[in-house]
C-alpha positions in Angstrom: -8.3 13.1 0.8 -6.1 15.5 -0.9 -4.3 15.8 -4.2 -0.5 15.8 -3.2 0.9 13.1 -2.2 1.9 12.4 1.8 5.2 11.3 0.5 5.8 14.3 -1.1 4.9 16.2 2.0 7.5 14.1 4.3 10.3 14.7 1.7 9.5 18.1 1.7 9.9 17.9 5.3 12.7 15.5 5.2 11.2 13.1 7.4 12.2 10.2 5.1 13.2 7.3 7.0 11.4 8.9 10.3 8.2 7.9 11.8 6.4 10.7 10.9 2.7 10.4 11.8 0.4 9.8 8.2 -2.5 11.4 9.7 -1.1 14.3 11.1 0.8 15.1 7.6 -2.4 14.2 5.6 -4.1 16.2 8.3 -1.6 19.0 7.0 -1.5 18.6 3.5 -5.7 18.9 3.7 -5.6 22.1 5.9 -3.4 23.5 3.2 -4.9 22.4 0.2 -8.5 24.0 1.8 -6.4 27.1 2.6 -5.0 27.5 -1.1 -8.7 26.4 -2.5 -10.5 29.0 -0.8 -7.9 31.9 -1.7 -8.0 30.7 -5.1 -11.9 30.6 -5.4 -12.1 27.2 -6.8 -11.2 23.7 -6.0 -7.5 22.3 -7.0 -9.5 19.6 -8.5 -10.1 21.3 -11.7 -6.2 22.3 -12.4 -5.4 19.0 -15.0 -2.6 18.2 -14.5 -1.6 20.4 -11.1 1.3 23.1 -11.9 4.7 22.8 -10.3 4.2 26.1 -8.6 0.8 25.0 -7.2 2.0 22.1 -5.7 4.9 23.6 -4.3 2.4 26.4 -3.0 0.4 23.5 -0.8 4.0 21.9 0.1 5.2 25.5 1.5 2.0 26.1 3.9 1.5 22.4 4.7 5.2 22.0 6.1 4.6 25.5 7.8 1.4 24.6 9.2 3.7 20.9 10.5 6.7 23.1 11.8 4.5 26.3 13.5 1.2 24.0 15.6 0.5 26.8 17.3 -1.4 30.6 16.6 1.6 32.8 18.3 5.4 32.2 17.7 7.5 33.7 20.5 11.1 34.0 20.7 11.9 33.6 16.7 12.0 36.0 14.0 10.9 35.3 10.6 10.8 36.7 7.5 8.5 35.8 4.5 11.1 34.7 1.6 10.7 36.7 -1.5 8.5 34.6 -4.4 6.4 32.9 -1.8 3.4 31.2 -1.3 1.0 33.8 -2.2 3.3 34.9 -5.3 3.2 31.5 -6.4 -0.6 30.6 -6.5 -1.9 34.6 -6.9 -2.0 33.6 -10.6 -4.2 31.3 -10.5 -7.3 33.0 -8.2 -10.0 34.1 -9.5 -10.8 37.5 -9.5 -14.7 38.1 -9.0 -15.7 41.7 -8.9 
């Protein structure tokens, strides 16, 4: 189970009102949340309470995770947006030397 909310994840992806599949999204939100823990080097469990920015983090790769399924994108061109997910949640990692 993970620490953001589904709903929070379908609003990010504006799928209110939408049948949007609970498992997959928590499926998301989870694959995300293990993503951000192991970058960080510690669980999101021991931020109390969770910052905005953290949150927001998990909500950025969790809807790109729901929008890109698959390993190779062909035919689209993207661009990482400036202050992005690793921007946001490098503050938090810990640095073990």
């Amino acid at each position: 189970m993970s620490i953001t909310p589904v709903s929070l994840l379908a609003a990010q992806l504006d799928l209110m009102g939408i049948d949007a599949d609970p498992d997959l999204l928590q499926h998301k939100l989870n694959a995300a949340e293990a993503w951000i823990e192991n970058f960080l080097g510690k669980p999101l469990s021991s931020f109390e309470p969770m910052p905005a920015d953290l949150t927001e983090g998990v909500l950025q790769l969790a809807a790109h995770l729901h929008e890109n399924r698959f390993a190779v994108l062909i035919g689209d061109s993207a661009n990482e947006l400036p202050f992005g997910l690793l921007d946001m949640i490098r503050p938090y990692r810990e640095w073990v030397f």
